[in-house]
VEXDORO-403871 format. One line per 10 residues: number of its first residue (from 1); for each residue x, y, z of C-alpha. Coordinates in Angstrom, 3 decimals, padded with zeros to 6 digits, always signed. Example, Ala and Ser with C-alpha at 12.3 -4.5 7.8 and 13.67 -1.06 7.14 Angstrom:
<pts>
1 = +012.300 -004.500 +007.800 ~ +013.670 -001.060 +007.140
</pts>
This chain:
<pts>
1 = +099.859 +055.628 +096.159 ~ +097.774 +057.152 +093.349 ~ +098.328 +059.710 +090.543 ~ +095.385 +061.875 +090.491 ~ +096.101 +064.301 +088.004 ~ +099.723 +064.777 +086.112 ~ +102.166 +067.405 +088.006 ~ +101.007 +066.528 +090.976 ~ +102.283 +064.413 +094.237 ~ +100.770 +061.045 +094.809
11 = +098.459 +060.146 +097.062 ~ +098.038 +057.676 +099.942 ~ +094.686 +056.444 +099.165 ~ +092.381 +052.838 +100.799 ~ +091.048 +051.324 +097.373 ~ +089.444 +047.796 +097.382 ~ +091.815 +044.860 +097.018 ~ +091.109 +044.151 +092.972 ~ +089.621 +040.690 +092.069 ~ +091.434 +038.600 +089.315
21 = +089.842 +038.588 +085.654 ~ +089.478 +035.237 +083.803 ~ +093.024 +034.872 +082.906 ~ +094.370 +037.319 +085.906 ~ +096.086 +036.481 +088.997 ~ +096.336 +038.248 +092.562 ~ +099.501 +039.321 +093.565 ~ +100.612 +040.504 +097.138 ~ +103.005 +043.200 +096.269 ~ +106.638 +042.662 +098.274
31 = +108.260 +045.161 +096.259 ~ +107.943 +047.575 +093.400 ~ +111.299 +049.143 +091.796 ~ +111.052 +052.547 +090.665 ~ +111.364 +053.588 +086.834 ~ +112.263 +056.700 +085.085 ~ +108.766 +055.897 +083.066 ~ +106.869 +056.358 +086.130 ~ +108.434 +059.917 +086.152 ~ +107.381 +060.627 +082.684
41 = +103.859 +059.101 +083.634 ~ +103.347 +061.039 +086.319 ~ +105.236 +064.464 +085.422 ~ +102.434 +064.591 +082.555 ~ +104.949 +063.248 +079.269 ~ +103.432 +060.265 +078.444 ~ +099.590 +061.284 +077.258 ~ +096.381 +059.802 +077.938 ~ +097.386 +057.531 +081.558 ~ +094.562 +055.531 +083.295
51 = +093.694 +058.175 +086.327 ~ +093.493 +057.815 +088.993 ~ +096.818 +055.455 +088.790 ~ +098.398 +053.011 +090.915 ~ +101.938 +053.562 +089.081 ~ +104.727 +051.077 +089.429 ~ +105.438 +048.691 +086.534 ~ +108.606 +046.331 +087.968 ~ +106.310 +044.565 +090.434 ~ +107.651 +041.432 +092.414
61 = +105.183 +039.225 +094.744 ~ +103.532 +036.366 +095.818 ~ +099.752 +034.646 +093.938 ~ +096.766 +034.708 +096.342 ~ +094.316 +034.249 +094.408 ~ +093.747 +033.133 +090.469 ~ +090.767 +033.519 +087.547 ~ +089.059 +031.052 +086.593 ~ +091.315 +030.628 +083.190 ~ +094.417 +031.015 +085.804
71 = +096.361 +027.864 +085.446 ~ +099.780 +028.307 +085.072 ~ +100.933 +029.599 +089.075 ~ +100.397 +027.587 +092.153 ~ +098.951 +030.076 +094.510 ~ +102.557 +031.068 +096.863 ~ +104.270 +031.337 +093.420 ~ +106.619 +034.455 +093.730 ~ +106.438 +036.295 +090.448 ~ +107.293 +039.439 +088.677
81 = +105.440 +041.807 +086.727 ~ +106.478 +043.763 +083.888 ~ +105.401 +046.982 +082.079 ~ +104.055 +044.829 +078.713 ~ +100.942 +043.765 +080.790 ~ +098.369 +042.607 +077.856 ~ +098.046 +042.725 +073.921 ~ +095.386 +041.408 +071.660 ~ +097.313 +038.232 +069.734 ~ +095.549 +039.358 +066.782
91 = +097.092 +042.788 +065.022 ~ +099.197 +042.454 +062.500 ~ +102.245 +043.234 +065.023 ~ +101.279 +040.375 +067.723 ~ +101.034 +037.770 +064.411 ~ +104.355 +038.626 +063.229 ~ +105.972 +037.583 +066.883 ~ +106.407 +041.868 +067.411 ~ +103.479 +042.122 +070.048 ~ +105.822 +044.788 +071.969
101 = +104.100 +046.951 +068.903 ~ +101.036 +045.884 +069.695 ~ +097.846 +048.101 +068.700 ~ +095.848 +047.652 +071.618 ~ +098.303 +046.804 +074.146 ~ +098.011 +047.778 +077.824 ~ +100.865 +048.918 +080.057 ~ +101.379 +048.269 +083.674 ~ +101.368 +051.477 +085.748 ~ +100.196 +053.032 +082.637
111 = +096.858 +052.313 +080.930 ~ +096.066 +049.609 +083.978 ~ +096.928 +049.623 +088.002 ~ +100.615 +048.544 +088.693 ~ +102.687 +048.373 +091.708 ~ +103.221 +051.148 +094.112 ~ +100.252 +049.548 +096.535 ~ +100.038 +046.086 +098.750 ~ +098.008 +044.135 +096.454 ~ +097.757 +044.085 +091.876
121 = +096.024 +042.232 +089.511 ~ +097.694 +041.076 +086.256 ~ +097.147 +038.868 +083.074 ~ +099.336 +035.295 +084.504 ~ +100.614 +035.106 +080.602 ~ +102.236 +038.141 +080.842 ~ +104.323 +037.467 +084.132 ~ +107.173 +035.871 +084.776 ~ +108.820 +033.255 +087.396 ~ +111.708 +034.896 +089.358
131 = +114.946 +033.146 +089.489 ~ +115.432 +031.821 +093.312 ~ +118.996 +033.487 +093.596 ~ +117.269 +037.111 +094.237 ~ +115.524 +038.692 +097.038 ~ +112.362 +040.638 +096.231 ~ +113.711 +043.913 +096.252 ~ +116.775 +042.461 +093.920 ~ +114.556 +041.430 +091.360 ~ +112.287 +043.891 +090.860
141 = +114.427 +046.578 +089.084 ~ +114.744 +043.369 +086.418 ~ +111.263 +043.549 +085.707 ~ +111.837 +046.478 +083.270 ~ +115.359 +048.071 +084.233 ~ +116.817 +044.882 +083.016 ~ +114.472 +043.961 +080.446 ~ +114.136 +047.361 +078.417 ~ +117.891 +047.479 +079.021 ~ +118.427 +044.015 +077.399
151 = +116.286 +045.106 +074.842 ~ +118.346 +047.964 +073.710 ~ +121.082 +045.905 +074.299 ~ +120.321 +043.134 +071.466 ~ +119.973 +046.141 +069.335 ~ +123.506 +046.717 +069.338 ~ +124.592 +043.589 +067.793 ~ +128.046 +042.417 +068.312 ~ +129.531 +045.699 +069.091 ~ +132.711 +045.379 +071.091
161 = +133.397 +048.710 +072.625 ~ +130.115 +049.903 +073.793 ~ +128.862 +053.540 +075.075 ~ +126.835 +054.123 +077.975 ~ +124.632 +057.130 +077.850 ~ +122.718 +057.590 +081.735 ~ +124.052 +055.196 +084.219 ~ +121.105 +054.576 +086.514 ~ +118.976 +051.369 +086.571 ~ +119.247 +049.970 +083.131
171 = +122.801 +050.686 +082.625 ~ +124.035 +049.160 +085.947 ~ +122.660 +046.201 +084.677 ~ +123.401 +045.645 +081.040 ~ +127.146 +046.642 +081.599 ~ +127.384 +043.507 +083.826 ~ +125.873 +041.877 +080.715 ~ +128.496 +043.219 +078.601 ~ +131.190 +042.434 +080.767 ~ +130.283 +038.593 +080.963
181 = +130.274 +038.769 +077.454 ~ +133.962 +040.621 +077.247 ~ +132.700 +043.216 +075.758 ~ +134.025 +047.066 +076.903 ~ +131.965 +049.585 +078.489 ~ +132.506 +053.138 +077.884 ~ +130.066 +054.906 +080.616 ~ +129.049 +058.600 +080.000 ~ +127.634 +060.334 +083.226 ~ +125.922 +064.162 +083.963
191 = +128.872 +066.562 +083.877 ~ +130.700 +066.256 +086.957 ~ +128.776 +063.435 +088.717 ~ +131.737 +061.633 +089.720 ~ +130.354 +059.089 +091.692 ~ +128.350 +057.640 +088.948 ~ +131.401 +057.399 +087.081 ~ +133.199 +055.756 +090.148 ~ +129.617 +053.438 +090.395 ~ +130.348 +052.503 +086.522
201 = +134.104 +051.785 +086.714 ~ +133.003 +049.447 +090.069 ~ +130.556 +047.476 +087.348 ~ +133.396 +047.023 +085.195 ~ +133.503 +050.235 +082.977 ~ +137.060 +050.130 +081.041 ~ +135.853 +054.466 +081.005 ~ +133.468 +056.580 +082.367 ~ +133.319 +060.657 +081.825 ~ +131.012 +063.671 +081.413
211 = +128.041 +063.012 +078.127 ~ +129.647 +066.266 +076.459 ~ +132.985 +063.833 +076.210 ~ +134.493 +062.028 +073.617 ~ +135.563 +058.404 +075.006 ~ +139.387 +057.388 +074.131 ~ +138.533 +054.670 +071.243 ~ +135.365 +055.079 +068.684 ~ +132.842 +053.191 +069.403 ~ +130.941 +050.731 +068.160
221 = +127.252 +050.740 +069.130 ~ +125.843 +053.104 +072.003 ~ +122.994 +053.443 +073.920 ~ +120.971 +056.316 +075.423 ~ +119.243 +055.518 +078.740 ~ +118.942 +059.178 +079.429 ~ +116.071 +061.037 +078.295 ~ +117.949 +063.983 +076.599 ~ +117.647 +064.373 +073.195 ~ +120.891 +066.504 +073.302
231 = +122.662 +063.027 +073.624 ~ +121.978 +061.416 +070.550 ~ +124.562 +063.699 +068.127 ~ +126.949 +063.624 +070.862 ~ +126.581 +059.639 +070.581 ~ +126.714 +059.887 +066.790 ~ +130.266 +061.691 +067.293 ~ +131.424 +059.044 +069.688 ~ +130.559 +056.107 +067.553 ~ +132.704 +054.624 +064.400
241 = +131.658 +054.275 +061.041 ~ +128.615 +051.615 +060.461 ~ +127.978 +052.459 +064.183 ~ +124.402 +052.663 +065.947 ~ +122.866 +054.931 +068.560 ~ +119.955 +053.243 +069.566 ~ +117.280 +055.358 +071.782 ~ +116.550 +052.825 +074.839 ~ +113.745 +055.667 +076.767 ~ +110.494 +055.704 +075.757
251 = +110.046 +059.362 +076.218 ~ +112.841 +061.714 +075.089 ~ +113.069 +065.404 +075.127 ~ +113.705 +066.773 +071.100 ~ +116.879 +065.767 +069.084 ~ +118.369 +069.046 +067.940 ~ +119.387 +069.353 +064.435 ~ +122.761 +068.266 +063.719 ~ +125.085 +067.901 +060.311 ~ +124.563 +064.867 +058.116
261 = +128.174 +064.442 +058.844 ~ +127.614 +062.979 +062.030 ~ +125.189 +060.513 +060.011 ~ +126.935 +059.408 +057.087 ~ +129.049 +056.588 +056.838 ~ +126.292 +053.859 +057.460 ~ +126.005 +055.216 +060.812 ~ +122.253 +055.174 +062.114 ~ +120.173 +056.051 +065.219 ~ +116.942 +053.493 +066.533
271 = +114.819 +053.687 +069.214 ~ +113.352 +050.637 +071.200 ~ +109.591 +050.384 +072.018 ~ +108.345 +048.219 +075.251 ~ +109.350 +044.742 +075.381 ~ +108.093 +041.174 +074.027 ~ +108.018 +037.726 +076.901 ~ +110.646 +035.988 +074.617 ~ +112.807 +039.459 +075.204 ~ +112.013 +038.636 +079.675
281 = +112.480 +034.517 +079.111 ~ +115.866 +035.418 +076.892 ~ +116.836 +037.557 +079.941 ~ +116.298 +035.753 +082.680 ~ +118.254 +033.337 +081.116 ~ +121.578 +034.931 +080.885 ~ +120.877 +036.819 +084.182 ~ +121.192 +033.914 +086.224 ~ +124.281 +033.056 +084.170 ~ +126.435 +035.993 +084.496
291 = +124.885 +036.182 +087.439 ~ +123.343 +040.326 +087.563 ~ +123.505 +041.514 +091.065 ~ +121.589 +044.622 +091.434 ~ +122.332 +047.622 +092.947 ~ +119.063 +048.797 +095.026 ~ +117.521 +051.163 +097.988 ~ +115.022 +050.080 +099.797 ~ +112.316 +052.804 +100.614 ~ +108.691 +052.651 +102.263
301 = +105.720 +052.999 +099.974 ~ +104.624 +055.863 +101.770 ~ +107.773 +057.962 +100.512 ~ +107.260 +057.619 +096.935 ~ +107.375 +061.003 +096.312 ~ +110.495 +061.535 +097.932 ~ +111.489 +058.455 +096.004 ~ +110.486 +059.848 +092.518 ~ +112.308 +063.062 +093.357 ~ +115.671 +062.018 +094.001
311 = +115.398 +059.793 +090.862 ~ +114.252 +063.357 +088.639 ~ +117.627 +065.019 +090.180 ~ +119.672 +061.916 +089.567 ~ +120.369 +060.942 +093.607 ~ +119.679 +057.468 +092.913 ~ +122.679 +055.071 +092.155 ~ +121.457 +051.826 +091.122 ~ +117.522 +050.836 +091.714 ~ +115.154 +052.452 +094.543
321 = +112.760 +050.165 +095.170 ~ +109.240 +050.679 +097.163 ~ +108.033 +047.753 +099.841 ~ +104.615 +047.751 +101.551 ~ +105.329 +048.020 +105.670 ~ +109.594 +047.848 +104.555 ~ +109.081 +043.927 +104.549 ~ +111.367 +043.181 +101.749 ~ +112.201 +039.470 +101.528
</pts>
């Protein structure tokens, strides 16, 4: 399924299977989670894509084939592949250990081919092993669901009572996270949507209510998973002096202006920028531990569009997830 030109549907398209680069690996695609990224990719908000585009960016599958520098998976190693798909090792960002900065970097689904197709290539250093205890269509929504989410996560120190903003893929995750570490999740929901509050409180949410809500107790730390701009002073409200708001999309609509009030006090508001492989080997780590059990729909590739469009109006609870032929492991 291809992206042609932005604001347009997909396309079901025959392209050659792609041959593995020096340091690239083959990977027959079992299943391909869908991301609110791939939405701004192909709704035209992220500038400058690769087109045409394979989208798809939390890849899980099997090695068939490996470059000649390809060392490091057995060919029938089951893998996953994540939206950081290459970066040079030599800007000033990769050689202070911040390569999710990375000048030149490439993006899966983005600037190179990704995951909504049977076969991908990608770089084997930028992949990782998936934990035995999930099925292929489990995983995948960990391949950047979980990893962006754990990202924003660690941004939020040791904040005890923690806001929600969006619960969809990420957030179903990381408030597992939270819980294991007994910390209290506040979830904040479109107005009305009560079964993603109900979803939320199932996950362990000590609260869930409308975005436009203030949550019993101040918080300490919140993220936005949502990409409405509108959030972030309602966040700033929520959250307790020497609080942060941290900005977990990587497209948002504009911030409206809002009194330095909500500021002051050593409050402050970040954002969080792709991901680094020490962010998806700490991760895998502790997901495995708590364990994470994801919440997913299966779907056929050929429905992506139908797929895409029930994630833009919110129909999705949990992860849909895309599989060549519906044979999900």
């Amino acid at each position: 399924m291809i992206v042609e030109k932005p604001r347009t549907p997909l396309r079901a398209v025959e392209i050659p299977t792609p041959k593995p680069g020096a340091n690239e690996i083959l990977i027959r695609i079992s299943a391909c989670a869908v991301c609110r990224t791939d939405l701004h990719v192909v709704d035209g908000e992220l500038p400058s894509p690769k087109l045409p585009l394979v989208p798809g960016h939390e890849i899980v599958g099997t090695v068939v084939e490996r470059g000649k520098n390809a060392h490091r998976y057995k060919i029938g190693a089951r893998v996953g592949v994540p939206w950081l798909g290459w970066t040079c090792g030599k800007c000033k960002f990769c050689l202070a250990d911040r390569e999710n900065l990375c000048d030149r970097a490439l993006f899966t689904g983005y600037t190179r081919d990704g995951g909504y197709a049977e076969f991908t290539v990608a770089d084997e250093r930028f992949c990782f092993p998936i934990p035995e205890n999930y099925s292929d269509a489990e995983a995948a929504p960990l391949l950047c669901a979980g990893l962006i989410g754990f990202r924003s996560y660690a941004k939020t120190g040791n904040a005890k009572r923690l806001g929600i903003y969006g619960f969809g893929a990420a957030a179903h995750i990381i408030s597992q996270v939270a819980k294991f570490q007994k910390r209290e999740v506040y979830a904040f929901t479109r107005r009305g949507d009560s079964d993603a509050q109900q979803f939320a409180k199932s996950l362990g949410a000590v609260w869930a209510g409308d975005s436009e809500s203030l949550p019993p107790k101040k918080l300490e730390a919140a993220i936005i998973f949502a990409p409405v701009g509108d959030l972030v002073p309602l966040a700033l409200k929520a959250v307790d002096k020497g609080g942060t708001v941290v900005c977990g999309g990587i497209h948002m609509s504009d911030i409206p202006s809002f009194s330095y009030d909500l500021l002051w006090e050593e409050r402050s508001v970040c954002s969080v920028a792709n991901l680094t492989r020490r962010d998806g080997e700490d991760f895998f780590k502790i997901a495995s531990r708590v364990p994470i059990k994801t919440t997913v729909e299966v779907f056929p590739l050929a429905q992506a569009n139908e797929v895409l469009d029930k994630l833009r109006h919110g129909k999705i609870h949990g992860a849909a997830v895309l599989v060549p032929m519906m044979a999900s492991k």
